[in-house]
N, C-alpha and C positions, 0 to 999 in steps of 0.2 A: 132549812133542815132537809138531810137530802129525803126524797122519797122511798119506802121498803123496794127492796128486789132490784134496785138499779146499782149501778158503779158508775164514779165518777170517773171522766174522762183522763185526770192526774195520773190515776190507778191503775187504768187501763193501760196505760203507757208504759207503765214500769212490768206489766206484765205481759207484752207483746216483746215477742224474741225467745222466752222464758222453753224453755222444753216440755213445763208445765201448762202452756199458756190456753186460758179457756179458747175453745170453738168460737168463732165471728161467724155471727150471721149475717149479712144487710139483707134487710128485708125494704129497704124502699120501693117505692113506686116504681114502674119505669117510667114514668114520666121525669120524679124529682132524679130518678139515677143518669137518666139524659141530661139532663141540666149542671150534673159535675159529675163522670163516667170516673171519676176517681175511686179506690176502694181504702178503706184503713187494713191497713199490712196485715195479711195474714187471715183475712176475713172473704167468706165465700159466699153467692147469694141465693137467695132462696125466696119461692114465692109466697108474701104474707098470707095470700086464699088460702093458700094449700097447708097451711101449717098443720092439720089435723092428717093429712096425707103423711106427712114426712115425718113429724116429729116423733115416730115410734123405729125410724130408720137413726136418728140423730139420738134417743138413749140407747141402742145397741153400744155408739160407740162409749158411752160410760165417761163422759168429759161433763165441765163446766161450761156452761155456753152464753154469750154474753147479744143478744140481741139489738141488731143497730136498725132504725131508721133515720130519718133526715132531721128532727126535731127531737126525737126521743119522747114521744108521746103517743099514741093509740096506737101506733102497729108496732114496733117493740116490745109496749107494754102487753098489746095483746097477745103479740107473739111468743113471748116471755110466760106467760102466763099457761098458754097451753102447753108448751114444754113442761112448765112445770106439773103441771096434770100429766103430763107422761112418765114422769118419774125424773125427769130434769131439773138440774141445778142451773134453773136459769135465771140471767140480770137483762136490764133494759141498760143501755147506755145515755146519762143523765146528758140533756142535750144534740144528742146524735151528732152525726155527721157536721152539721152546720158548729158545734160547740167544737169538734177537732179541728175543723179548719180551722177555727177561730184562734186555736191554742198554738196556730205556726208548727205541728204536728204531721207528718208524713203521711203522703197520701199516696198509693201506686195507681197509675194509670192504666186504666184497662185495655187501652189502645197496645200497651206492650206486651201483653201477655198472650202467649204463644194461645191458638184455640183449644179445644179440653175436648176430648175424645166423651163416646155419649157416655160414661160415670161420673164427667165434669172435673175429668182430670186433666192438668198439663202433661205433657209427654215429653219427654228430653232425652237426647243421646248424645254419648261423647266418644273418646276414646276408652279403650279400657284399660287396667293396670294405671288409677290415676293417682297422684303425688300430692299437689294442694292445691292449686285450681280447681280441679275434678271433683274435691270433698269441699273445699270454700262456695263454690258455688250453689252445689244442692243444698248445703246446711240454710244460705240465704234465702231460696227459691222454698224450703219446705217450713222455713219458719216467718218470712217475711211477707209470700207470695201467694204462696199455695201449699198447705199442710198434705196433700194428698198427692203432692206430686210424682209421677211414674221417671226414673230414671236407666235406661238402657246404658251399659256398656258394652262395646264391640269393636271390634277389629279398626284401627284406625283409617282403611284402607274401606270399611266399608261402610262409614260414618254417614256422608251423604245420603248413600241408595236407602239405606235404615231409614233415615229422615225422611227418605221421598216416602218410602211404601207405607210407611208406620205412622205418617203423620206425625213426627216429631219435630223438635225445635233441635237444630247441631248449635253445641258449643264448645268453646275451646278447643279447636281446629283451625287449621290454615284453609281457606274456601274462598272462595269470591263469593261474594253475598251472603255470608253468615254476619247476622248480628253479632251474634254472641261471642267474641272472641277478642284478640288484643287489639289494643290502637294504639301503637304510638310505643312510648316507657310504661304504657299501663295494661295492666290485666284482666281476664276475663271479668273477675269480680268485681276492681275498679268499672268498668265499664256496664254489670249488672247496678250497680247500688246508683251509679247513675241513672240510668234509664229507667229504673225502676224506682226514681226518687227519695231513696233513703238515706242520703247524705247528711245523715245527724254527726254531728262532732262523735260520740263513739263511733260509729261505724266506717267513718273516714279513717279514724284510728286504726280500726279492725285491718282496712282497706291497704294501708302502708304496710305493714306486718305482712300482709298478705302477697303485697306485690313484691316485698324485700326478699320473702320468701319463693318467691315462685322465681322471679326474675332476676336471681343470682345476684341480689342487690341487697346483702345481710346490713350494709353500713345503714339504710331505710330506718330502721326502727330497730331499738336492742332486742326487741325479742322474733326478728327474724329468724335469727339462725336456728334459735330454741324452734319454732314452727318448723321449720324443715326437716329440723331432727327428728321430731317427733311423724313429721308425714311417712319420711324414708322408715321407719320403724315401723310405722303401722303399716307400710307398703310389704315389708316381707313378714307381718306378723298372720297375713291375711291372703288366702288367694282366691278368695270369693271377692270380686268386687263392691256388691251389695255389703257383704259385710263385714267390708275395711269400712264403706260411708257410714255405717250405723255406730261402727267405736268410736270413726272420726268424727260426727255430731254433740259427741259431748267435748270433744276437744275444744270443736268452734265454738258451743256452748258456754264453756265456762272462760276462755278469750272474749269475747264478746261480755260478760258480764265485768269481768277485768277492767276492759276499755271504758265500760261503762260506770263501773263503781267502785274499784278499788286500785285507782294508778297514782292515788296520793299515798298510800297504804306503804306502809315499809316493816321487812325484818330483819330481826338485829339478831346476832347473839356474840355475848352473853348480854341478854334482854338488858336495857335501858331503863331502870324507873321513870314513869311519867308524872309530870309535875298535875298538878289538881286542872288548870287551866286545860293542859292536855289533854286528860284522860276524860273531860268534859267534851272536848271539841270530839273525839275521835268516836265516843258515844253517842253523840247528836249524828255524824257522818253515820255510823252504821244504823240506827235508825229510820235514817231517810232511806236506807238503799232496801229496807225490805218491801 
C-alpha cells in the first residue's frame, strides 16, 4: 500500500512533459547525486539542509511539487514535509531515483546542460524571427530540462558574441563549435532529445514531425506539413518573439500528447457506431492515458 503524500513513479511519468506538470525537486545528497549526475526530466536541485530557507521561495510559485531523493525515503519525505508546512502541495517520489532507473525511464544528464546563470537558470540564444526549430527546441528544454529556462532571441549575425558576453548556450545556427544545432539529415531537436536522453518512442515521434517539418521533408511524417503550417502562421501572427514561443508551447504541447496518446485515435464522419468490444477497448485506452 502505497505510503500518504508520495506518487508513484508510473504517474510521475505520465505527468512529466504535461504544461501542468508538478515542480521536481532532487534533493539527494551530493555524494549519492555523484554516483549517477543524472536528473529525471524536468527536475531542479535543491539543498535538503536548506529546505526551511527556500521552501517559502518555492510556494510563491503556487505549483504542485513532487520531491526526489535517491530512495525515496527520509530526505524527500522530510522535504516534502516542510513544503507542505509552507503551504505546499507536496509528494515524495515512492522509490526515488533508484526506482526510475529501474523502470528504463529517462534520465538527462547533467554533464549536457548548459551552466545556469546565479538564479539557476539555463541561458539560451538563437536567431530571431524563429519558425520550428526555434519554438520545438525551447518547448523541450523548458518542459524536459529546465522549466525556468531564459531564451534570448537576436540578430542572427549576433548570435555568437550574445553567447560569449551573456553566457549562453547558441543554438540552431551554422558555427563551428556549437552543440546545438544540425548533424547530418537531422535537426536541432533531433539532436537535443538525443543528447539530452529523451528518446522515448513518443518523442522520437515528436522528433520526425519535427525534422519533416523543419527540413523541407513533409514526406517524414503526415503531419509535417500540418506543423509548418501552423509555425508559418504563428510566425506572422506574432512579432514579439517571446510571444510567438509562448502560443507555440501549447502547440508542441498537445503534439506531444498526440504522439504519446492518441495516434491509434481516429475520426470519422458521419460517426461509425462501435461495436460493444470497441467502445470497451477505446475506454480502457482513454483511461490509461489520464
Amino acid at each position: 500500500m502505497p505510503a500518504p503524500n508520495t506518487i508513484s513513479v508510473d504517474k510521475l511519468s505520465r505527468l512529466i512533459g504535461r504544461h501542468d506538470s508538478p515542480l521536481l525537486i532532487d534533493v539527494r545528497t551530493e555524494e549519492d547525486f555523484a554516483a549517477d549526475p543524472r536528473l529525471i526530466p524536468g527536475a531542479v536541485r535543491r539543498p535538503w539542509a536548506a529546505v526551511a530557507d527556500w521552501a517559502g521561495e518555492i510556494a510563491e510559485l503556487d505549483r504542485p511539487v513532487v520531491a526526489i531523493c535517491q530512495k525515496g525515503l527520509k530526505l524527500s519525505h522530510g522535504v516534502a514535509a516542510w513544503l507542505r508546512d509552507a503551504g505546499v502541495a507536496a509528494e515524495a517520489l515512492e522509490g526515488g531515483t533508484i526506482a526510475w532507473a529501474a523502470a528504463g525511464l529517462p534520465e538527462v544528464p547533467v554533464a549536457k546542460i548548459p551552466p545556469r546563470d546565479p538564479r539557476g537558470r539555463t541561458v539560451w540564444v538563437t536567431r530571431a524571427r524563429p519558425k520550428v526549430d526555434r519554438i520545438a527546441c525551447p518547448w523541450l528544454i523548458r518542459r524536459f530540462v529546465d522549466p525556468n529556462a531564459v531564451f534570448l532571441f537576436v540578430a542572427a549575425s549576433e548570435v555568437q558574441a550574445v553567447a560569449d558576453r551573456f553566457g549562453a548556450a547558441p543554438f540552431d545556427i551554422e558555427a563551428e563549435g556549437v552543440l546545438w544545432t544540425h548533424r547530418g539529415d537531422r535537426c536541432t531537436f533531433d539532436v537535443m532529445v538525443e543528447e539530452f536522453g529523451l528518446g522515448t518512442e513518443p518523442m522520437n515521434r515528436l522528433a520526425t514531425i519535427v525534422r519533416g517539418a523543419d527540413t523541407g521533408h513533409p514526406e517524414l511524417a503526415p503531419e509535417a506539413a500540418g506543423l509548418l503550417a501552423m509555425s508559418l502562421g504563428l510566425s506572422r501572427m506574432y512579432a514579439d518573439d517571446l510571444a510567438q514561443l509562448e502560443a507555440g508551447m501549447g502547440v508542441y504541447d498537445a503534439l506531444y500528447r498526440w504522439c504519446r496518446d492518441a495516434t491509434d485515435e481516429v475520426h470519422d464522419w458521419p460517426p461509425v457506431p462501435l461495436n460493444k468490444a470497441e467502445a470497451q477497448a477505446r475506454a480502457k485506452r482513454a483511461g490509461a492515458r489520464r
